[in-house]
N, C-alpha and C positions, 0 to 999 in steps of 0.2 A: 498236630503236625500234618501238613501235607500226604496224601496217599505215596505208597512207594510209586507206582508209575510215573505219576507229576512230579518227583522226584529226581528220578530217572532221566524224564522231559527237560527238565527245568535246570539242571547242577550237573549234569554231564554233556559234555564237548565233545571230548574225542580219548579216543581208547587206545595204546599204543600196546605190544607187545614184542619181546626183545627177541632176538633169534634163541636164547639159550633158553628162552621157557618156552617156543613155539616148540623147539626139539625135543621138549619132552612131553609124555603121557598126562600127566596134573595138567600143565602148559596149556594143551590143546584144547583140554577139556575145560580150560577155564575161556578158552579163545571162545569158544561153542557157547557158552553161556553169556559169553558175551553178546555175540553176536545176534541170538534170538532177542537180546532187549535191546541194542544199538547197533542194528541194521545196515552197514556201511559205512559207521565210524570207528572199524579196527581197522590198524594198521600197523607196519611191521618196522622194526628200529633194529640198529646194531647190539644196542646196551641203553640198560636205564638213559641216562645221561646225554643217548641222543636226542631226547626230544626237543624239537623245534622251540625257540625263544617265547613266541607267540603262545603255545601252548601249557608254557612251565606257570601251572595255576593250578588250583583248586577243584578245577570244574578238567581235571583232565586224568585217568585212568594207566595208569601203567602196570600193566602183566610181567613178572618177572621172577626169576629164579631165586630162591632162596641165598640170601648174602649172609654170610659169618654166621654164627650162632642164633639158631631163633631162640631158642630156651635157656634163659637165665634168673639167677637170683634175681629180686627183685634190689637195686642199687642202694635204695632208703638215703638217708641223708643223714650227714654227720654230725654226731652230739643229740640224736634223736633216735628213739625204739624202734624199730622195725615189727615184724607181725609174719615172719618168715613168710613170706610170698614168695612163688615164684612164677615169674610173666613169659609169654611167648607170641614173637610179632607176626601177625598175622596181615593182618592191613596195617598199612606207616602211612600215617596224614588223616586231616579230617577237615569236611567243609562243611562241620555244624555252625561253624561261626562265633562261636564263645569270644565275648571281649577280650575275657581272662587267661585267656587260653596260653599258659607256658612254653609247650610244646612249638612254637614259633622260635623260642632262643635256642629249641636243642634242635630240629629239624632242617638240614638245609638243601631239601630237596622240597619242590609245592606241590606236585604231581602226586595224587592218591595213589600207594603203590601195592597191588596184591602179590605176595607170595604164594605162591598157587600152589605148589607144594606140601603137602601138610608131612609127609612121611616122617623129615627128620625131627617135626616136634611130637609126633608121637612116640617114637624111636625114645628120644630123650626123657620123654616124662614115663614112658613105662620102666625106661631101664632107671631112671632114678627110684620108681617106687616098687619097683622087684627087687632093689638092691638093698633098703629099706624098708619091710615090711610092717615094719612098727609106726613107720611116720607119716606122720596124718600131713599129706602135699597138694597144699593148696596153689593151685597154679591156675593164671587164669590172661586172657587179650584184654585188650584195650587201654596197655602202656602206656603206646604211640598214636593212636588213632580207635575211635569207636570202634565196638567191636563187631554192631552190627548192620552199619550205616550199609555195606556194601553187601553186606552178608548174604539178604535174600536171592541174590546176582550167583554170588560163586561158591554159597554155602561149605566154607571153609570150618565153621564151627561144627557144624555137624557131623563132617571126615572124624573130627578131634574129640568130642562126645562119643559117638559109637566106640572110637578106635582107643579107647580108656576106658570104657562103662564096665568091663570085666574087673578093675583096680578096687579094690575094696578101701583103698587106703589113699584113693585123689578126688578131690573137690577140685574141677575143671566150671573154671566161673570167665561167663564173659559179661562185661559191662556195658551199660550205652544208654543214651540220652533220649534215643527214641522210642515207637514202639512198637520195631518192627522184628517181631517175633514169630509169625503164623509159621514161618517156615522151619520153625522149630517143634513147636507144636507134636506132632508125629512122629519125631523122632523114635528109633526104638532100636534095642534099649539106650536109654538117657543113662544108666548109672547114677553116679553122684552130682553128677552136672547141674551147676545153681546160675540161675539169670538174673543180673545184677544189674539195677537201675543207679542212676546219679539222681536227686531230688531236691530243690528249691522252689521254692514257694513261686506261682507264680510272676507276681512282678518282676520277681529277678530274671525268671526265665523270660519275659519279652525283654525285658530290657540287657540280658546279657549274653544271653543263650541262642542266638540266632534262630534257626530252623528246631532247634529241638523241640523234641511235643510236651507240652504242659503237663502238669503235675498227675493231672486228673487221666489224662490219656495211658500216661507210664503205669502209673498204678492199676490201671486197666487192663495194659498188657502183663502186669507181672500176675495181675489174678487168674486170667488166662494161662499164662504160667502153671499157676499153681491147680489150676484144674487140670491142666494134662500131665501131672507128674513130677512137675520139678519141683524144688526148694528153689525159693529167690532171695538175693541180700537188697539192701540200699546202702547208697553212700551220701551221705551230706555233707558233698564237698563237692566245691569250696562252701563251706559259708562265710554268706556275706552279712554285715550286721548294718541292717539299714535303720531307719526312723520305726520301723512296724516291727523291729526286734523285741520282745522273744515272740510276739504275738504268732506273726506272720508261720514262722517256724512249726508252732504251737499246734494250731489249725491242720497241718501240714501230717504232721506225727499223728494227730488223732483218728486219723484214717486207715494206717497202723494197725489199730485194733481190729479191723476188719479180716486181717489175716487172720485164720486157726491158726492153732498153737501149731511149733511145730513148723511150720510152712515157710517162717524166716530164719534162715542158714544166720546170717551175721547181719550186723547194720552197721555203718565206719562213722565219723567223724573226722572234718579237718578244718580249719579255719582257711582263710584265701592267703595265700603264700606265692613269693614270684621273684627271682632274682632281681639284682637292681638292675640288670640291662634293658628292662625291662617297665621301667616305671615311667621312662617318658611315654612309651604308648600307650599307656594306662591313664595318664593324666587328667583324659576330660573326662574318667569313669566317676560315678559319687563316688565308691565306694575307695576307690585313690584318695579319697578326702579325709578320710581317718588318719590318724598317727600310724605308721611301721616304721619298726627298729629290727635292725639285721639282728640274728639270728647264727646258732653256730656252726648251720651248714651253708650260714651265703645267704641265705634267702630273706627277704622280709615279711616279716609278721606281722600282725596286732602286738601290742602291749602283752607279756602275758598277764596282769590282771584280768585284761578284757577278754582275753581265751579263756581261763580258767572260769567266768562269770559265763561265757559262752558254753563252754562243756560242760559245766556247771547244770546249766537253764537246762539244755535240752535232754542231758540224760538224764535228769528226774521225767521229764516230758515222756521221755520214749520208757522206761521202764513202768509206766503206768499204762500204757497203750498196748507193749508184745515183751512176752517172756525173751525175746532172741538176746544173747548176747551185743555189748555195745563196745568198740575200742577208737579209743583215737587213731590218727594216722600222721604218722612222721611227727611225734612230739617230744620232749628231754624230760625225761626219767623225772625233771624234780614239779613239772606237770600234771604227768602221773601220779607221782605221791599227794598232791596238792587237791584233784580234782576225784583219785579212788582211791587216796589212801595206799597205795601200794605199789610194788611194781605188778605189771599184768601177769605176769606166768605165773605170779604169788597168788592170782584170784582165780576161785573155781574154775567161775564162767566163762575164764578166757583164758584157761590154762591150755586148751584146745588147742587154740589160736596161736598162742605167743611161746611156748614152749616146743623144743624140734623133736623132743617124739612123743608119741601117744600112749603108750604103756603107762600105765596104772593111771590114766586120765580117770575122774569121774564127770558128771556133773552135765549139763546142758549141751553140751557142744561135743555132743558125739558122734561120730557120722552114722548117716541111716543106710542102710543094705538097701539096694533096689532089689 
């Protein structure tokens, strides 16, 4: 991936900020950091929504006041497990460029937009897990947009790590494609805070993944990671099932084993999923070339034989590579019995995970005290 500055350079425009986030204290302070990296490209608007035509892109920054509820359950999707998450927007929008990229049929703003603000989602996740003490609350960004694409700029995760790391009972996990982490690095204290990569094999990563950094960069910064203190997850999702299936994958997971025990929080699985509004702009992708059949929350699939042969492949792969826990994401109960035998809360290893409280948990997935 490109250095963050060339970055910077290269995929940012212009920087707006609204009057009701200049009024406040976050607001300013995110104006300031802006300013030291694009030197005469802030500029000030009524509200979101005034930004110039010209500008309503990808490559355009919008500062702004926390809208509606940052923290919530995680939505899952219907006729499918969930894995009790719960998410909080931090940045909305992303201009890694993913072919794949869903987030196009639910977003209808282009303008990468910071909530500057971090107060009400820490507000929310402390008062969720002081009101719970027993449950293990895994909450974590990058929903709606990378979590760390912007991050080094306004260091929003960082606010949200510190202002949690006392919670003996939250896993505050951000995700992203890149590897741009150093600014985390230092943090102190981290608490339970785990850095969470997305992972495909290269090929797919040039061919699908836009600016995102290669496989080999990610797992680079997740070691890094893990030298200064964190637990980090991965997600292998989407996967895509090319010609170089399971190989490619295979290769991929073996690297895995490089982590010490211990130092991988969770790993997720999901196959590539996308509502049908959505399939005409997918069309000239390979991976559009496969059979999908809807699904019972809308979305289209693979087959599930070819899922099950999928989750199948790789979680023999990865349970040979790292002890960490392995769970699908967003799949129908009779999946899960197909590919572990069970439903997940029924299994040790991901009783952690998929059951909402933690009391008389044993087993792998126990959270570590910093």
């Amino acid at each position: 991936m490109i250095s963050y500055s060339e970055f910077c350079k290269q995929h940012v425009d212009a920087v707006y900020v609204t009057e009701a986030a200049s009024r406040s204290v976050p607001g300013r302070a995110a104006v300031d950091r802006a300013m030291a990296v694009w030197p005469g490209a802030v500029q000030s608007i009524q509200f979101r929504d005034a930004v110039p035509e010209h500008h309503r892109n990808q490559r355009t920054v919008v500062i702004d006041e926390v809208r509606g509820n940052p923290y919530g359950r995680c939505p899952g999707s219907n006729g499918h497990l969930c894995c009790n998450y719960h998410t909080v927007d931090l940045y909305i929008g992303c201009s890694i460029g993913c072919t794949y990229c869903i987030m196009n049929g639910y977003l209808n703003f282009a303008p990468l937009v910071v909530q500057a603000d971090t107060e009400p989602v820490i507000s929310a996740i402390r008062a969720a897990a002081t009101a719970h003490p027993d449950r293990d609350l895994r909450v974590g960004s990058g929903e709606v947009g990378d979590s760390l694409l912007l991050d080094p700029v306004f260091r929003l995760n960082e606010e949200i790590i510190q202002g949690v790391a006392d919670l003996p009972n939250v896993r505050y996990e951000t995700k992203t494609k890149t590897d741009y982490v150093d600014h985390l690095l230092e943090i102190d204290p981290k608490g339970n805070a785990v850095i969470a990569f997305s992972l495909n094999p290269d090929p797919i990563v040039s061919a699908d993944e836009g600016i995102a950094a290669v496989a080999a960069d990610r797992l680079s910064a997740a070691a890094r990671c893990v030298d200064a203190g964190y637990q980090v997850a991965f997600h292998f999702d989407p996967i895509i099932k090319t010609n170089a299936f399971p190989h490619d994958y295979q290769v991929l997971i073996e690297k895995l084993a490089e982590f010490p025990a211990g130092a991988i929080a969770w790993i997720s699985m999901g196959t590539i999923r996308f509502p049908p509004s959505l399939k005409d702009a997918f069309v000239e992708r390979p991976f559009a070339r496969e059979e999908f059949v809807p699904t019972q929350d809308g979305k289209l699939r693979y087959l599930q034989p070819i899922r099950r042969e999928i989750y199948s492949i790789l979680r023999s792969a990865l349970a040979d590579a790292t002890p960490a826990p392995v769970y699908m994401c967003m799949e129908s109960l009779t999946l899960w019995r197909r590919v572990y035998g069970d439903r997940p809360e029924h299994l040790r290893e991901l009783r952690g995970i998929f059951s909402p409280f933690s009391s008389g948990h044993s087993g792998p997935f126990r959270w570590r005290s910093s």
